[in-house]
C-alpha positions as CSV (number, residue, x, y, z in Angstrom):
1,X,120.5,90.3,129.2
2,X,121.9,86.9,128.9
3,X,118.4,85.7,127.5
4,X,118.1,88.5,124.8
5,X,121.3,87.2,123.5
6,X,120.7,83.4,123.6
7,X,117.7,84.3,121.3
8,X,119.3,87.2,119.7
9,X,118.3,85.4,115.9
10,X,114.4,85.3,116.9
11,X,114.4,88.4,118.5
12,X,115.3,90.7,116.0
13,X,114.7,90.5,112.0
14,X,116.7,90.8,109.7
15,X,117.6,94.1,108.7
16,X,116.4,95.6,112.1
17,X,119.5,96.8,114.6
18,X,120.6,96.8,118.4
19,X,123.2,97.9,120.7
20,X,126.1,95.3,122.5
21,X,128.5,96.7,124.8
22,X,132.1,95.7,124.4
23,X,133.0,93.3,126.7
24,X,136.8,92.0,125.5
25,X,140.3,93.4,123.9
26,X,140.1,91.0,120.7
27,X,139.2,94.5,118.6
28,X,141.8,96.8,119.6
29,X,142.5,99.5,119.0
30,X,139.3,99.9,117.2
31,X,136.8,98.8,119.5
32,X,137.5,99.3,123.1
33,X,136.3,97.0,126.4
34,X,134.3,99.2,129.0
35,X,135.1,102.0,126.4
36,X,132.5,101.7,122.9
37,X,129.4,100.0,122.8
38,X,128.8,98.6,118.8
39,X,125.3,98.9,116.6
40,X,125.1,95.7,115.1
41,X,122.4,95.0,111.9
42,X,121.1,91.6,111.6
43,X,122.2,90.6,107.9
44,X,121.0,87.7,105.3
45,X,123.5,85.1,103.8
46,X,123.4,87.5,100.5
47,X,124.8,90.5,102.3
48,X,128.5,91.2,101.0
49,X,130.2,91.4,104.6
50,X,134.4,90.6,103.9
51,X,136.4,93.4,105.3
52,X,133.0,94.1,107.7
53,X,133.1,93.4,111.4
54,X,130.2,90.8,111.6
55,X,128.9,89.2,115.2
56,X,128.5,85.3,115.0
57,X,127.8,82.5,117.1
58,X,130.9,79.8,118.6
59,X,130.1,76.5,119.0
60,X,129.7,77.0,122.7
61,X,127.0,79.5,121.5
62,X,129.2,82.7,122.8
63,X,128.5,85.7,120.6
64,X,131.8,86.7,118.9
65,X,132.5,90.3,117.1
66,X,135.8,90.0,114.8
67,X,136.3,90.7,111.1
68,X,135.8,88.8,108.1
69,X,138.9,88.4,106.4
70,X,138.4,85.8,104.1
71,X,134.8,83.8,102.6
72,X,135.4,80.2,101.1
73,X,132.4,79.1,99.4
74,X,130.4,79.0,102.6
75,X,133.2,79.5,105.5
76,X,133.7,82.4,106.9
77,X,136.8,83.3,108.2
78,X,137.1,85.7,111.1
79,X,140.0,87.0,113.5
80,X,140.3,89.9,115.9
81,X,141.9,92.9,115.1
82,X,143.5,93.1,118.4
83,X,144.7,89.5,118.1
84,X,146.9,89.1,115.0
85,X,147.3,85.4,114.5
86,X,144.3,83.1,115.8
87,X,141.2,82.5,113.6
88,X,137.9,81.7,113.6
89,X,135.9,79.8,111.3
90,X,131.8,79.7,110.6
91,X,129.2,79.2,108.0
92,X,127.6,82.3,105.7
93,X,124.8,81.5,107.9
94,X,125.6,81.5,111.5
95,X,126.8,85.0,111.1
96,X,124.4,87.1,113.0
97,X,125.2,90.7,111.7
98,X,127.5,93.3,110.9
99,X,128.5,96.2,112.9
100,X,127.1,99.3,111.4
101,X,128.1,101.9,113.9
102,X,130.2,102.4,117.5
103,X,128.6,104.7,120.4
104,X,132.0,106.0,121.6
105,X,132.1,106.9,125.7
106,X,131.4,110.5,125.2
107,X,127.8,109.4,123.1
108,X,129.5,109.8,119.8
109,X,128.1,107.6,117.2
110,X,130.8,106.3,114.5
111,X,129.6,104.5,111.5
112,X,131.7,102.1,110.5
113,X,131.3,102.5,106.3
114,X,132.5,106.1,106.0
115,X,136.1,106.7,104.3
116,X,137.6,107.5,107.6
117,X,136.5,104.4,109.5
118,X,137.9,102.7,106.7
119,X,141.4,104.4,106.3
120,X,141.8,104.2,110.2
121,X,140.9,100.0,109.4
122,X,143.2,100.0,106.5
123,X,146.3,101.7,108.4
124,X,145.9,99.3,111.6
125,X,145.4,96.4,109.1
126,X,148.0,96.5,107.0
127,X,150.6,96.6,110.3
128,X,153.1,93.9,110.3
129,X,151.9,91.1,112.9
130,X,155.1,92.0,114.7
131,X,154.0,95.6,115.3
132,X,150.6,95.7,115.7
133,X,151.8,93.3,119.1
134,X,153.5,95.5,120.4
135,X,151.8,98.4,119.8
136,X,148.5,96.3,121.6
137,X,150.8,95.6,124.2
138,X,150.9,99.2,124.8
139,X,147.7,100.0,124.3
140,X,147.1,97.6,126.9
141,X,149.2,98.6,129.4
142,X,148.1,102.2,129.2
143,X,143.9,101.4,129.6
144,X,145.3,99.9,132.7
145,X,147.3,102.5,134.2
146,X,145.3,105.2,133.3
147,X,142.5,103.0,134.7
148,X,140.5,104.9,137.7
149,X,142.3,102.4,140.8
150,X,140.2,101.8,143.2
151,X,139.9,102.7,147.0
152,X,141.7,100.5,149.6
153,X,139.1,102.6,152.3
């Protein structure tokens, strides 16, 4: 799988989609680790994406899924939705894609442009930092107690 993603630009054209699982917390409560797998579109530099969770590429050439909250010229700016106060930066053009839809455990597929999505973005976004913390601090601690603990046998 590792390959697939190193190549992930060649692979796939633009326009054209695939399926990532969700492998941290940074997008809680929204998207959730071992929980939601995301449909990402691969996207041209002329694509209006601010406000849209887009997928780019770190220096270290890590693929990263946050949300563009700001565009300056050509740097994007991109933070997590479960983290509140760090931030990425990135050109227009490293960004990959944007997510167009999340496959939920029970197979449910969610697109992420319909007015719901958006309101449930909107109230978690407009949280003071202060409470969205805590309130991912519970969320948190909750995924792991109601995690299935293992055997000891």
């Amino acid at each position: 799988m590792q390959r697939v993603l190193d190549n992930i630009e060649e692979l796939i054209p633009i326009g054209e989609s695939f399926e990532l699982y969700v492998t941290g917390y940074s997008m809680l409560p929204l998207l959730g680790y071992g929980r939601d797998h995301i449909i990402v579109r691969r996207t041209d530099n002329e694509e209006p994406i601010l406000g849209r969770i887009a997928m780019f590429r770190a220096p270290d050439r890590h693929i990263i899924v946050h949300r563009v909250v700001r565009i300056n010229d050509d740097v994007v700016i991109l933070q997590g939705d479960g983290n509140p106060y760090a931030q990425e930066r990135c050109k227009r053009s490293e960004i990959v894609g944007v997510v167009d839809a999340v496959v939920r455990q029970n197979k449910r597929v969610v697109s992420c442009t319909t007015p719901q999505w958006r309101r449930r973005e909107r109230i978690w976004l407009c949280q003071p930092a202060i409470v969205r913390r805590y309130a991912l601090a519970i969320i948190r601690r909750w995924r792991e107690w109601t995690k299935p603990k293992k055997s000891t046998k």
